[in-house]
N, CA, C and O of each residue as an XYZ file, in Angstrom:
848
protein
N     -22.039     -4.318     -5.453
C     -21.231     -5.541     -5.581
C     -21.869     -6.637     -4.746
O     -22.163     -6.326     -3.592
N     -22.114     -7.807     -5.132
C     -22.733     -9.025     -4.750
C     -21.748     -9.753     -4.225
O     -20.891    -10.296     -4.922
N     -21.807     -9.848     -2.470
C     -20.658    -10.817     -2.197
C     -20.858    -12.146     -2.212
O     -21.723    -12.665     -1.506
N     -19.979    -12.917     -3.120
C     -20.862    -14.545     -3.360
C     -19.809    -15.247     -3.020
O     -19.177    -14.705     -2.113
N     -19.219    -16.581     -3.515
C     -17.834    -17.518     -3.403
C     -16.738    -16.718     -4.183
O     -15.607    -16.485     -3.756
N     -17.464    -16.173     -5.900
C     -16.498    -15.841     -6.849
C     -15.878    -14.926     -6.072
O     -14.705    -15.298     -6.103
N     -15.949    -13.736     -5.236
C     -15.728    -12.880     -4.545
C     -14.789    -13.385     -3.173
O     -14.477    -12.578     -2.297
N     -14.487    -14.490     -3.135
C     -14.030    -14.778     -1.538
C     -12.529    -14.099     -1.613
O     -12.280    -13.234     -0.774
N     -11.486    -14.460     -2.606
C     -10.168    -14.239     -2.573
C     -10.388    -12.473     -2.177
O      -9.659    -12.003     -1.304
N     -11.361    -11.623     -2.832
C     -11.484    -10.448     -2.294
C     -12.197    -10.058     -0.407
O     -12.298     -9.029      0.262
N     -12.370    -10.796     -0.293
C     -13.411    -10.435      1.251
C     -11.933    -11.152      2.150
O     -11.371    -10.440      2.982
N     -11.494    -12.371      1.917
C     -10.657    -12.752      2.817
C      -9.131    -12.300      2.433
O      -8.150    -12.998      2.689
N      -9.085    -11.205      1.873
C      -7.750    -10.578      1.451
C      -7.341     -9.831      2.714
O      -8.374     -9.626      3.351
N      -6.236     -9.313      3.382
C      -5.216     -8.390      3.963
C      -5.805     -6.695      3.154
O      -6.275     -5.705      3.714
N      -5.596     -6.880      2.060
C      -6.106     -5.534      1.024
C      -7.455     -5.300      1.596
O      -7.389     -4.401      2.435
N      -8.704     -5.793      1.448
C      -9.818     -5.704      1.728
C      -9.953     -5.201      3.270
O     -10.662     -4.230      3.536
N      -9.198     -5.949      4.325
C      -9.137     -5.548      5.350
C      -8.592     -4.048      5.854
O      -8.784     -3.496      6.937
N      -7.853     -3.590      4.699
C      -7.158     -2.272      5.149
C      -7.921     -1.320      4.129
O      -7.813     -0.131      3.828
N      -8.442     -1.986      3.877
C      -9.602     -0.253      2.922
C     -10.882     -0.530      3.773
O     -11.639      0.431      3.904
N     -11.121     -1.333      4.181
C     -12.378     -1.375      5.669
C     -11.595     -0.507      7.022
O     -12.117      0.012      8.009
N     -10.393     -0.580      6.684
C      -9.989      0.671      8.281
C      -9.259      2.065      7.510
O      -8.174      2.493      7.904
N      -9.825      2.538      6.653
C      -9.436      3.443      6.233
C      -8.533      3.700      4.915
O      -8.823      4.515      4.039
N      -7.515      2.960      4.921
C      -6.340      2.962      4.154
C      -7.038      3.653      2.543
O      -8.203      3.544      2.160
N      -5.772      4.427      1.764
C      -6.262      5.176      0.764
C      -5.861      4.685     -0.580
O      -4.922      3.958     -0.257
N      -5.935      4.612     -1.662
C      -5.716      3.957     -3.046
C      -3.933      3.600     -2.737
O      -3.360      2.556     -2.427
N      -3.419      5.051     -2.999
C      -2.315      5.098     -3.024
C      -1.394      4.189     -1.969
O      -0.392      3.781     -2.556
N      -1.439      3.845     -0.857
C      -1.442      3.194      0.010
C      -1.247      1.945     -0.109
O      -0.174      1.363      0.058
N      -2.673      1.296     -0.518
C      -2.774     -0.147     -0.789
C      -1.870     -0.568     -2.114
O      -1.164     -1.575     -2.067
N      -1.932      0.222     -3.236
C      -1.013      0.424     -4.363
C       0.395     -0.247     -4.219
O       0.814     -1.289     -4.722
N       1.206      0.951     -3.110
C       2.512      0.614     -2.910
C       2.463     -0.395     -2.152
O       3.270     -1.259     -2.493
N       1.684     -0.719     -1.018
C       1.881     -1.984     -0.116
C       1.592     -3.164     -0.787
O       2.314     -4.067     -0.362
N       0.780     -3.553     -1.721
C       0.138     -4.397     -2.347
C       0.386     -4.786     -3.495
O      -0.060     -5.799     -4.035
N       1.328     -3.771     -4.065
C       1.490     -4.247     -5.465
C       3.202     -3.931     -5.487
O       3.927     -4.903     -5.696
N       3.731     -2.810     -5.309
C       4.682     -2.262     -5.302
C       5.557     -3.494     -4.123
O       6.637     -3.950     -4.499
N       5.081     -3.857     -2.991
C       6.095     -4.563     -2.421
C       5.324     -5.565     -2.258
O       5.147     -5.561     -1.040
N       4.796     -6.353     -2.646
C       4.158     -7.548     -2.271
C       4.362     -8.618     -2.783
O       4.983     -8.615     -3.846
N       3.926     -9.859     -2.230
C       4.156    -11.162     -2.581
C       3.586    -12.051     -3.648
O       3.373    -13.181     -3.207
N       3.212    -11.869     -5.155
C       1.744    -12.090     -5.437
C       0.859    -13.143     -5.744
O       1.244    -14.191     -6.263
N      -0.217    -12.927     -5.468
C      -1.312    -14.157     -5.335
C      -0.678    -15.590     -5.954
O      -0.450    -16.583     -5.262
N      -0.409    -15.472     -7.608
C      -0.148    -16.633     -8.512
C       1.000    -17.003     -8.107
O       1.100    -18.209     -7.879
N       1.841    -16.413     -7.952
C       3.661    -17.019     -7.208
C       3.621    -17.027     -5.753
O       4.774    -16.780     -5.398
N       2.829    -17.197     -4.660
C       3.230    -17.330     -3.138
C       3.805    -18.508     -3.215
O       4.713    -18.655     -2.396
N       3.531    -19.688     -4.136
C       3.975    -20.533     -3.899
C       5.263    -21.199     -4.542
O       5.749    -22.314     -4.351
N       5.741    -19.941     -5.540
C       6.818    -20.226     -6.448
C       7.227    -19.182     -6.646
O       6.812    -18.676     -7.688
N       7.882    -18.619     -6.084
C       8.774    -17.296     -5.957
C       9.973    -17.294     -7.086
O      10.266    -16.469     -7.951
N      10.476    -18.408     -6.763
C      11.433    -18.895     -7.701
C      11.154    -18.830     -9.261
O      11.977    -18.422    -10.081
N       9.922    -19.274     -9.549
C       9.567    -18.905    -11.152
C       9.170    -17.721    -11.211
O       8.925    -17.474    -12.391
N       8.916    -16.591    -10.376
C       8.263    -15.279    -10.651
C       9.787    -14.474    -10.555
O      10.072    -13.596    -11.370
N      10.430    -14.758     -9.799
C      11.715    -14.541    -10.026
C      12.401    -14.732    -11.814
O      12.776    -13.881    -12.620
N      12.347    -15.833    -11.872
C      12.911    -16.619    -13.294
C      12.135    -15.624    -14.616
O      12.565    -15.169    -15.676
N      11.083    -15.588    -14.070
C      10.225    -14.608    -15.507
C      10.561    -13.236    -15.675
O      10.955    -12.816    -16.763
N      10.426    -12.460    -14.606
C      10.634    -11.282    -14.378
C      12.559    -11.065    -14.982
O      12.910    -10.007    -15.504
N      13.269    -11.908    -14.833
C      14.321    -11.771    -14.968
C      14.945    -12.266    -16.472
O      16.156    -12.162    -16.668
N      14.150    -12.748    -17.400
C      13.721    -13.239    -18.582
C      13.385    -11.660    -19.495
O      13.818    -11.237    -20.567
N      12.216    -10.974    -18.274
C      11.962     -9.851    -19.237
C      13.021     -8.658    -18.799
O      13.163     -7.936    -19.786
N      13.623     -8.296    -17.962
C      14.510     -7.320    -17.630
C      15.695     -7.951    -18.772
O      16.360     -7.036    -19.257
N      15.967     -8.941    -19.137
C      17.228     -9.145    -20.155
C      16.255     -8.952    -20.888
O      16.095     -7.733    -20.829
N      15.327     -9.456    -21.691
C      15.290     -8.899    -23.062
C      14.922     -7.372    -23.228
O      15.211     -6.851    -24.305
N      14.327     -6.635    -22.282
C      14.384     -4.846    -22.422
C      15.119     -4.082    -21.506
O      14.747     -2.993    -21.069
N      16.460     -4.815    -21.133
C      17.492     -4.169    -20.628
C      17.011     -3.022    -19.713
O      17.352     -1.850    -19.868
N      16.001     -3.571    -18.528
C      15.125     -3.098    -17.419
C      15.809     -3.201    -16.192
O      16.274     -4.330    -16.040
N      16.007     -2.528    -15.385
C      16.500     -3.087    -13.666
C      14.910     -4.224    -13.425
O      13.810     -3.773    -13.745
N      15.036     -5.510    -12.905
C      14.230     -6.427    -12.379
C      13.592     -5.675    -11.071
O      12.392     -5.936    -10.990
N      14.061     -4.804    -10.010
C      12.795     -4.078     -9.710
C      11.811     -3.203    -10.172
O      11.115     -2.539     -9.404
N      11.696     -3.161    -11.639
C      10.934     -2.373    -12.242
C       9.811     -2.934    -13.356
O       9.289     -2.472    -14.370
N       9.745     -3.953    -12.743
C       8.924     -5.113    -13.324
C       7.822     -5.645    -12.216
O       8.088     -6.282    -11.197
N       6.667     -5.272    -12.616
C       5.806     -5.990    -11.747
C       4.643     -7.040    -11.799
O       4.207     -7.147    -12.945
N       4.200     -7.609    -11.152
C       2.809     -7.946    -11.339
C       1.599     -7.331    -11.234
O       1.529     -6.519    -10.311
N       0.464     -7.498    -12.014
C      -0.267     -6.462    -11.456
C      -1.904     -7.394    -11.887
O      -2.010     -8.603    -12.092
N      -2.572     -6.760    -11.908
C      -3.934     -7.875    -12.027
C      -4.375     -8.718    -11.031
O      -3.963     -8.572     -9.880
N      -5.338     -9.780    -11.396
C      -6.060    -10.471    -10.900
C      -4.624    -11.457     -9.927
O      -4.640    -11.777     -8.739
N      -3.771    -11.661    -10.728
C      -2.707    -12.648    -10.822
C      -1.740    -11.638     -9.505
O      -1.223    -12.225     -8.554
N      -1.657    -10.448     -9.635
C      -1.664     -9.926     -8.468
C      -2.166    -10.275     -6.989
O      -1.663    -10.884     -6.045
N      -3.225     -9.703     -7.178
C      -4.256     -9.914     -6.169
C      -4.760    -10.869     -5.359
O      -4.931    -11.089     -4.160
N      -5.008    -11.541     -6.802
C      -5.939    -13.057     -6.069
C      -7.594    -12.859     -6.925
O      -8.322    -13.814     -7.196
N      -7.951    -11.241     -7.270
C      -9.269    -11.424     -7.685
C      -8.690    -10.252     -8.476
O      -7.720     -9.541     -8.215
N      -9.723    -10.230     -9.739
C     -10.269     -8.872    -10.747
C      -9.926     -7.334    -10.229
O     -10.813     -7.134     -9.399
N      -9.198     -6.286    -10.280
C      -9.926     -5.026    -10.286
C     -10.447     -4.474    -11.019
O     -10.227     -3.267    -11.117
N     -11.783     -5.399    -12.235
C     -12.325     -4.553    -12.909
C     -13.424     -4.511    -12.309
O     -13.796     -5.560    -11.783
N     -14.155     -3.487    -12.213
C     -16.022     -3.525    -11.427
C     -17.022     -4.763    -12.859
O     -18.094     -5.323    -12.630
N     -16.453     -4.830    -13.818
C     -17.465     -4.908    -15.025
C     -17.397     -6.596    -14.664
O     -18.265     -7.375    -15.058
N     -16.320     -6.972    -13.919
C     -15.848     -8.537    -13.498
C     -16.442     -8.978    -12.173
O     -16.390    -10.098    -11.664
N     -17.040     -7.831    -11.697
C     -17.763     -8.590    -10.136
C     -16.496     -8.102     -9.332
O     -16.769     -7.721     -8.193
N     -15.095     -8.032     -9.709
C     -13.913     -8.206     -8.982
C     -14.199     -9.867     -8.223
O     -14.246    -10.326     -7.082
N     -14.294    -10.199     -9.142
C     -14.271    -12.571     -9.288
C     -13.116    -12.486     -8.954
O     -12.360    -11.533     -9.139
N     -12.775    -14.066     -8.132
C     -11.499    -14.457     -7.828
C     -10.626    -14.450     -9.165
O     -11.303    -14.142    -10.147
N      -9.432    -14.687     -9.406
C      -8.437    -15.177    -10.015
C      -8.822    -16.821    -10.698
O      -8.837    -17.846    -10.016
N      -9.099    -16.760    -12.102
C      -9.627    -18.352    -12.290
C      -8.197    -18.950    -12.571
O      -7.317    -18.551    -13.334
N      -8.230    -19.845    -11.865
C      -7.039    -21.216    -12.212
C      -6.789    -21.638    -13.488
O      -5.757    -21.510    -14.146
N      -8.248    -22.362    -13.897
C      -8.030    -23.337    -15.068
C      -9.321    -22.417    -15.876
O      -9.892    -21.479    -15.320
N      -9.549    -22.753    -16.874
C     -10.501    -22.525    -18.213
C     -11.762    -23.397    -17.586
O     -11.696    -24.621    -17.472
N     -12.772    -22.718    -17.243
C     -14.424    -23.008    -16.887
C     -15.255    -23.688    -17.688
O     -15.065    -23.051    -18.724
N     -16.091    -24.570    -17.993
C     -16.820    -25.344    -18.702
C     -17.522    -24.067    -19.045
O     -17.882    -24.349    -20.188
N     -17.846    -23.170    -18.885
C     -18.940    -22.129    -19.412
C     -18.047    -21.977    -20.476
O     -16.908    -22.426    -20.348
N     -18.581    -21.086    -22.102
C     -17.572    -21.224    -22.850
C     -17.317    -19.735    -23.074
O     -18.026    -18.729    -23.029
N     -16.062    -19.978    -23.328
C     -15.339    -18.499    -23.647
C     -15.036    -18.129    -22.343
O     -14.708    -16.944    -22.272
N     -15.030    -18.787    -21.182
C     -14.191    -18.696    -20.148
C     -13.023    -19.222    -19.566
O     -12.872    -20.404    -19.257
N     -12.123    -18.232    -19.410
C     -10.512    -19.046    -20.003
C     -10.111    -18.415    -18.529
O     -10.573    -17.583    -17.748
N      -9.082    -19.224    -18.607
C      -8.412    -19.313    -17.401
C      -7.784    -17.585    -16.955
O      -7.811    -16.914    -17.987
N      -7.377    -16.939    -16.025
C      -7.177    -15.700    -15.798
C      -5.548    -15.678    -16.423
O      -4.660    -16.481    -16.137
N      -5.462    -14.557    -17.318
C      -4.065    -13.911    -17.731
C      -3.374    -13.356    -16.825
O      -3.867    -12.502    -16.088
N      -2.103    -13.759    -16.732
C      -1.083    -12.672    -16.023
C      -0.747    -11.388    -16.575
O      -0.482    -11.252    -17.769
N      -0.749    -10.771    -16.037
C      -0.421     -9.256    -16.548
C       0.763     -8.065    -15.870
O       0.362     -7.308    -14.987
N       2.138     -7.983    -16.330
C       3.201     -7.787    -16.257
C       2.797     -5.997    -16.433
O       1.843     -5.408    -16.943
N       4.089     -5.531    -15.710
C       4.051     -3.769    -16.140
C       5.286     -3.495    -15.391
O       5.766     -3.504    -14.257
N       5.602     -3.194    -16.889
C       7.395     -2.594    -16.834
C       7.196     -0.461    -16.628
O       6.411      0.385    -17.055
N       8.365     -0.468    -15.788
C       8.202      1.149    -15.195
C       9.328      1.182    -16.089
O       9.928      0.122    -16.267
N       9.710      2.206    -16.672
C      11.101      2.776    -17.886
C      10.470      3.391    -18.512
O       9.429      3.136    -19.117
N      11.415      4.805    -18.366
C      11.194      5.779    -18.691
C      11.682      5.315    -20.295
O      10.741      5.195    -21.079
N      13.141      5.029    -20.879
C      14.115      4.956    -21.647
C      12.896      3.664    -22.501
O      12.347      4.042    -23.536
N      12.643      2.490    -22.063
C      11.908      1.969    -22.674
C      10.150      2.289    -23.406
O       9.440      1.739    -24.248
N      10.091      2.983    -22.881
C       8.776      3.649    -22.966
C       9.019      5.325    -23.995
O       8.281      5.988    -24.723
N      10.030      5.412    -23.665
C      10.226      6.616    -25.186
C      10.911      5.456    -26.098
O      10.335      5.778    -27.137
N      11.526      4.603    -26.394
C      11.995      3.864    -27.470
C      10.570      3.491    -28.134
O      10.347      3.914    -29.268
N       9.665      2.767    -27.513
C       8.465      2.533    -28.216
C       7.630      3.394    -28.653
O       6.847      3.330    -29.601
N       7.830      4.174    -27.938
C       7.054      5.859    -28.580
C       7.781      6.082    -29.948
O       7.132      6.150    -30.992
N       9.413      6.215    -29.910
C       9.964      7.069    -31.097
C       9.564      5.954    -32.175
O       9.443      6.454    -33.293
N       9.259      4.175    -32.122
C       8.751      3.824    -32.805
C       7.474      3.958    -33.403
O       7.285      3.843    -34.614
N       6.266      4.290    -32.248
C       5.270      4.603    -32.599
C       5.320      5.891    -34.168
O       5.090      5.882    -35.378
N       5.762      6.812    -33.124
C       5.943      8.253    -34.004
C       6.580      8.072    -35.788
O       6.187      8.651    -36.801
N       7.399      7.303    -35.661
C       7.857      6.859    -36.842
C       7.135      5.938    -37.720
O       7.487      5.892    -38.899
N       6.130      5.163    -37.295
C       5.095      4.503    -38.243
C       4.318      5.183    -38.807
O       3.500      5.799    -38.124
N       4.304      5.294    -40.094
C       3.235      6.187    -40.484
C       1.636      5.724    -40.974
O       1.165      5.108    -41.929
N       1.196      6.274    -39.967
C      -0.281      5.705    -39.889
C      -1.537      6.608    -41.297
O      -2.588      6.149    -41.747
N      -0.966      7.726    -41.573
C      -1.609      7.905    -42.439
C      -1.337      7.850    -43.739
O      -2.043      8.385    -44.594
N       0.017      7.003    -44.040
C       0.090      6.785    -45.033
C      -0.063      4.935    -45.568
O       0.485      4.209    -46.398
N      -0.917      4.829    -44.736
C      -1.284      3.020    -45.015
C      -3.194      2.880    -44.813
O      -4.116      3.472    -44.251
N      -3.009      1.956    -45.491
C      -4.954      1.812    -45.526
C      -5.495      1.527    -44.132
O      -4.986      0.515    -43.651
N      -6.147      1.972    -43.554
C      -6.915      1.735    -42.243
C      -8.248      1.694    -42.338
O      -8.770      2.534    -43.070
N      -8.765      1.108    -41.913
C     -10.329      0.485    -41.574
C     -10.640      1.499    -40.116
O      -9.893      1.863    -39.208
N     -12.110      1.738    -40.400
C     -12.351      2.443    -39.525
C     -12.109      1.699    -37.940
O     -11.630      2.243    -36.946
N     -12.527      0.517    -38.054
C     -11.917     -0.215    -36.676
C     -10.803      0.166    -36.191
O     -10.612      0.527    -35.030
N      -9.711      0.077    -37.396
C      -8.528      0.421    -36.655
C      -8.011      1.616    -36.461
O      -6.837      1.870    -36.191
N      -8.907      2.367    -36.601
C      -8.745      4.209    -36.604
C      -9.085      4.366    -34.957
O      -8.450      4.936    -34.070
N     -10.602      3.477    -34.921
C     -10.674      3.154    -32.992
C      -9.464      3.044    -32.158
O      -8.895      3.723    -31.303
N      -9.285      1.803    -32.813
C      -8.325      1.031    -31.903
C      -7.175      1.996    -31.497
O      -6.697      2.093    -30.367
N      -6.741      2.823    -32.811
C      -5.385      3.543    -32.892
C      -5.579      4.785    -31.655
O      -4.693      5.136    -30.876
N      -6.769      5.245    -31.707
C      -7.682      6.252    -31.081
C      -7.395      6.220    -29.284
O      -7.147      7.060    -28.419
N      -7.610      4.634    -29.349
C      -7.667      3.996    -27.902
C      -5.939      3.979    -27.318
O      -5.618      4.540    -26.270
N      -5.047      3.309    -28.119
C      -3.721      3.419    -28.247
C      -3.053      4.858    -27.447
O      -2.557      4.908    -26.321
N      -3.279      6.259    -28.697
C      -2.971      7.352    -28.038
C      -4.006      7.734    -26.664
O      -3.839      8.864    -26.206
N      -4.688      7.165    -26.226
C      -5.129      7.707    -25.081
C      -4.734      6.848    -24.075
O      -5.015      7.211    -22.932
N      -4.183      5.852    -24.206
C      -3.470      5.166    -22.537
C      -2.001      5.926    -22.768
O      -1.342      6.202    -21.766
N      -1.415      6.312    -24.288
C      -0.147      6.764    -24.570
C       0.102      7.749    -23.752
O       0.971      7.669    -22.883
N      -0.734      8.927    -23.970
C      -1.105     10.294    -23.276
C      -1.511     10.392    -21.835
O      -1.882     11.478    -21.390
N      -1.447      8.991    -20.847
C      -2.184      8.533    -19.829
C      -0.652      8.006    -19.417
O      -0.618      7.309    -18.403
N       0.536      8.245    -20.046
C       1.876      7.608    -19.791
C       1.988      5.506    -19.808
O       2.778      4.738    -19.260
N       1.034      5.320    -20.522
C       1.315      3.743    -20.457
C       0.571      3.285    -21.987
O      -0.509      3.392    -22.569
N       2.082      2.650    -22.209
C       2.246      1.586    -23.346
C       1.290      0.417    -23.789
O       1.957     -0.603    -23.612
N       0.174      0.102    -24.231
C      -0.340     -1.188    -24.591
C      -0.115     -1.816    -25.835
O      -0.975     -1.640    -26.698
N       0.555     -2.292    -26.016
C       1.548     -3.106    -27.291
C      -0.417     -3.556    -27.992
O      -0.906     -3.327    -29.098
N      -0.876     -4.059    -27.068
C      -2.043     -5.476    -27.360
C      -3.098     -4.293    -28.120
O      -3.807     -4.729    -29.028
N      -3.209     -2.859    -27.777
C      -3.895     -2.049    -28.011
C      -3.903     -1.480    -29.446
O      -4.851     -1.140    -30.155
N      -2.445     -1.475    -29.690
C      -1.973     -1.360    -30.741
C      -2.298     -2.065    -32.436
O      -1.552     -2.961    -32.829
N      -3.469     -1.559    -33.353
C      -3.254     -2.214    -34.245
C      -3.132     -2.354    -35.474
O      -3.867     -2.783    -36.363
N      -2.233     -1.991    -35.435
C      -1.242     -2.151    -36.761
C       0.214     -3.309    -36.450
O       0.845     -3.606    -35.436
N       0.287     -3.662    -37.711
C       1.390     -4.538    -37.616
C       2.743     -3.832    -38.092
O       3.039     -3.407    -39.209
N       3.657     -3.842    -36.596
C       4.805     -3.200    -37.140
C       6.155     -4.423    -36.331
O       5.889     -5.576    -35.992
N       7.076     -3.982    -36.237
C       8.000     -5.031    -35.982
C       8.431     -5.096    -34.920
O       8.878     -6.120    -34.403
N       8.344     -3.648    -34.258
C       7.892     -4.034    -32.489
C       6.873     -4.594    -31.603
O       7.082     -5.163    -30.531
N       5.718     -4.365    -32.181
C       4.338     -5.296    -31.991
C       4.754     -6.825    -31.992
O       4.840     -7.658    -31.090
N       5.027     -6.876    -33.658
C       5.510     -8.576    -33.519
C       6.482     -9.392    -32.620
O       6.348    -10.540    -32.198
N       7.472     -8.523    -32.438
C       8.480     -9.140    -31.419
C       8.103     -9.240    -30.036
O       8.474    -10.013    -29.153
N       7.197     -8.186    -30.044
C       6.818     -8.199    -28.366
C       6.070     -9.412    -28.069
O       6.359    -10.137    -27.117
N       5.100     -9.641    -28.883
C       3.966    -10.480    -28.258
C       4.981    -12.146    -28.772
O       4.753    -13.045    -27.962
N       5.629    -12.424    -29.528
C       6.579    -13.220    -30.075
C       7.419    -13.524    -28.196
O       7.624    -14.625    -27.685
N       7.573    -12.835    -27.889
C       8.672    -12.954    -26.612
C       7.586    -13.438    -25.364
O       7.814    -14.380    -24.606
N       6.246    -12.500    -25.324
C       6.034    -12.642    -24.314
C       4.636    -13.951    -24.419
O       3.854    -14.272    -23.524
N       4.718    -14.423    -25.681
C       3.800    -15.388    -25.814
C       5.141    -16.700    -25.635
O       4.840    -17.873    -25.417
N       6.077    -16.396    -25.725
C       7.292    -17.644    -25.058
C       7.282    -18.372    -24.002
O       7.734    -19.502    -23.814
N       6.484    -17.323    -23.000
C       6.853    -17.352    -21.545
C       5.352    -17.742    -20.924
O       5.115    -17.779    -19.717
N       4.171    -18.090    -22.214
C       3.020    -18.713    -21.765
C       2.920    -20.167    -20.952
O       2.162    -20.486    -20.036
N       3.918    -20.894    -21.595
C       4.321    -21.934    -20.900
C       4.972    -22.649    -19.904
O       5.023    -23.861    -19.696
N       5.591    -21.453    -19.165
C       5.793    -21.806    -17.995
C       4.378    -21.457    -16.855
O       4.677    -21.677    -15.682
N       3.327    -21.094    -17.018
C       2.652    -20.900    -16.352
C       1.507    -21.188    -16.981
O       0.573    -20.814    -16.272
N       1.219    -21.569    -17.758
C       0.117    -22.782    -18.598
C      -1.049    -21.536    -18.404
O      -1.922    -21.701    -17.552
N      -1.026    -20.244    -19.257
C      -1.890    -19.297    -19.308
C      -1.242    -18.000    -20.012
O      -0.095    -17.841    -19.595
N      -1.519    -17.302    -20.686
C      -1.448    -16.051    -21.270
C      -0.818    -15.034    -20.532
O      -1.398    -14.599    -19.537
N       0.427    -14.527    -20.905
C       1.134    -12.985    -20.458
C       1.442    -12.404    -21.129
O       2.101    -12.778    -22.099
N       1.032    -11.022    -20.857
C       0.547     -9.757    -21.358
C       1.605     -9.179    -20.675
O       2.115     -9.754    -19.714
N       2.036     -7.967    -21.123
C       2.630     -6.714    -20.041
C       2.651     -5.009    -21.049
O       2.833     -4.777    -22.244
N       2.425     -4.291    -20.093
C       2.664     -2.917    -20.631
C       3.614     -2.082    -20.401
O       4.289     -2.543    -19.481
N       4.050     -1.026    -20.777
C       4.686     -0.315    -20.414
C       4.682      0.903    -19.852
O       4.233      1.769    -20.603
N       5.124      1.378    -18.487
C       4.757      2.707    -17.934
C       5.746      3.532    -17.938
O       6.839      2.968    -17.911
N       5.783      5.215    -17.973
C       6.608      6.233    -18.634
C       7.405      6.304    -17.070
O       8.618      6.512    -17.076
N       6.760      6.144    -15.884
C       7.283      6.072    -14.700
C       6.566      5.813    -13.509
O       5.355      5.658    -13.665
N       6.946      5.739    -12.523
C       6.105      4.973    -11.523
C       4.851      6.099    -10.869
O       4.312      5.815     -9.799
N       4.572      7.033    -11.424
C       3.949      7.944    -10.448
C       2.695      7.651    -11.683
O       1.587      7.399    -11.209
N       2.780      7.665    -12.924
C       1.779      7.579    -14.541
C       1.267      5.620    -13.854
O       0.093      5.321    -14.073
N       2.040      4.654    -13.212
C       2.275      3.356    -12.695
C       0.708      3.799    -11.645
O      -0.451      3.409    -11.789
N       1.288      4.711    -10.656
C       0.153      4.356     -9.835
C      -1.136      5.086     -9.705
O      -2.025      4.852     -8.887
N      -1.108      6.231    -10.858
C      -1.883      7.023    -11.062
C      -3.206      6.013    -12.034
O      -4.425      6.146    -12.138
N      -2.448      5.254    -12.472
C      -3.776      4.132    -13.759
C      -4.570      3.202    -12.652
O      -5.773      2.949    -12.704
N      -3.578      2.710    -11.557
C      -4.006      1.493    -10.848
C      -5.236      1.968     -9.350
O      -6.077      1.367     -8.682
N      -4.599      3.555     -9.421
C      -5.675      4.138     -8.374
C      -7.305      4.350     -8.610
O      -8.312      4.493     -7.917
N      -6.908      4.276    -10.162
C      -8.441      4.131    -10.572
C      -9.452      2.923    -10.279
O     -10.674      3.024    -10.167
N      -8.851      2.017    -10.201
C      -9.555      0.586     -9.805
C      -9.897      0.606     -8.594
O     -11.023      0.435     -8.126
N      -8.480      0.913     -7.824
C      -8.477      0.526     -6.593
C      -9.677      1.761     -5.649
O     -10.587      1.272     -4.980
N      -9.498      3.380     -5.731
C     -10.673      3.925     -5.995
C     -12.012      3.803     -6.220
O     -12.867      4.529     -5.714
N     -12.262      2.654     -7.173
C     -13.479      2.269     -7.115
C     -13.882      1.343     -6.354
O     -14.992      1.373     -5.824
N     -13.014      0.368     -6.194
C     -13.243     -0.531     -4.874
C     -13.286      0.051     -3.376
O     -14.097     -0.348     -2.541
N     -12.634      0.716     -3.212
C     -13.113      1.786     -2.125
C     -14.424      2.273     -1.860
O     -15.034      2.131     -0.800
N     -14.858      2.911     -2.980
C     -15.999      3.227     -2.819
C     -17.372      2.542     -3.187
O     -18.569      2.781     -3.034
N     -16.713      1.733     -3.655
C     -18.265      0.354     -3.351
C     -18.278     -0.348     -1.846
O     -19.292     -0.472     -1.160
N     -16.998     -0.765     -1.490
C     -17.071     -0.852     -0.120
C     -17.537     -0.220      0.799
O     -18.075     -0.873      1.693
N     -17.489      1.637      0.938
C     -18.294      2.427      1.382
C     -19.354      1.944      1.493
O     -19.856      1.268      2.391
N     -19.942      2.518     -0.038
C     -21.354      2.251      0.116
C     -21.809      0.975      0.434
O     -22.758      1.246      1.170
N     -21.752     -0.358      0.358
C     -21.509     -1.378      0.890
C     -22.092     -1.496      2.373
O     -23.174     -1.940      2.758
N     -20.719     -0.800      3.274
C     -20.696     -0.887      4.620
C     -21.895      0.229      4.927
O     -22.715     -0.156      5.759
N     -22.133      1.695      4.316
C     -23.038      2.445      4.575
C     -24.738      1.588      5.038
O     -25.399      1.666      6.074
N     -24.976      0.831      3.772
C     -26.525     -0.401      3.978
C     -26.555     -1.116      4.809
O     -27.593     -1.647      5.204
N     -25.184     -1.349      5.386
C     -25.362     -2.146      6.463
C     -25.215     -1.241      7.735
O     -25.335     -1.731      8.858
């Protein structure tokens, strides 16, 4: 990992500082994501409030079971394939660089089998599919089987797909950028996906600090 500017929201993070003294995935997880303040709302609590409470009424969720999670989390990327880059504000003159998405993740158990018994009930082999979407479908059951929901992953057009992204493309405009959210079967499948990132940032930091 190349530490440059894009990288600062990660080097001058609280997070960064506690996986340099040890601290373990799981750890930073619950402190950082599970109770934390996040990056895109420190300064408007009040609208992260207002959203979150937007999506607990429309999937009849307890509002602590709604989180933030991502860049919009953080402040920067946990993907390695991203540098782990700050959080972009606005859309970059480079093209096809768009401003950073928020990314939502609902814990429900009850919601997360409702979309399943929908899944199960579409019948996928009785409609024409393109080998693309035999992938895609491919990709679908393996975050499914991984306990988390990706509506966006999903592709076929069915009438939960449409409503979802219908609702949560509503709520683009209060924050002048794209929200996404998934669904997790429960919070342990929640921090078992996110340890993977955070895991790897660990251990680039290692090795990292090892060269030096």
């Amino acid at each position: 990992m190349d530490y440059t500017n894009e990288n600062s929201n990660l080097l001058n993070s609280d997070l960064f500082k506690e996986i340099q003294n040890g601290k373990n995935s799981e750890y930073i997880i619950e402190k950082y994501v599970l109770h934390n303040i996040p990056f895109y709302f420190k300064d408007n609590m009040d609208l992260y409030f207002d959203i979150k409470k937007k999506i607990s009424e429309k999937y009849n969720v307890p509002i602590t079971n709604i989180y933030l999670v991502g860049s919009g989390q953080f402040g920067f990327s946990l993907n390695p394939d991203k540098n782990y880059s700050n959080f972009r504000k606005e859309d970059g003159d480079e093209k096809n660089i768009k401003a950073s998405d928020l990314d939502f993740a609902i814990i429900s158990t009850k919601l997360f089998d409702e979309i399943w018994d929908n899944v199960c009930d579409f019948r996928v082999n009785n409609i024409a599919c393109s080998y693309k979407e035999k992938q895609e479908f491919s990709m679908f059951r393996k975050y499914l089987f991984k306990g988390w929901i990706r509506p966006d992953a999903f592709p076929f057009q069915f009438s939960k797909k449409k409503e979802w992204f219908e609702f949560f493309n509503s709520l683009n405009n209060l924050v002048n950028r794209q929200v996404s959210c998934g669904i997790f079967r429960n919070e342990s499948s929640f921090i078992k996906i996110y340890q993977h990132g955070i895991d790897e940032l660990i251990l680039r930091t290692k090795e990292i600090n090892n060269e030096n």
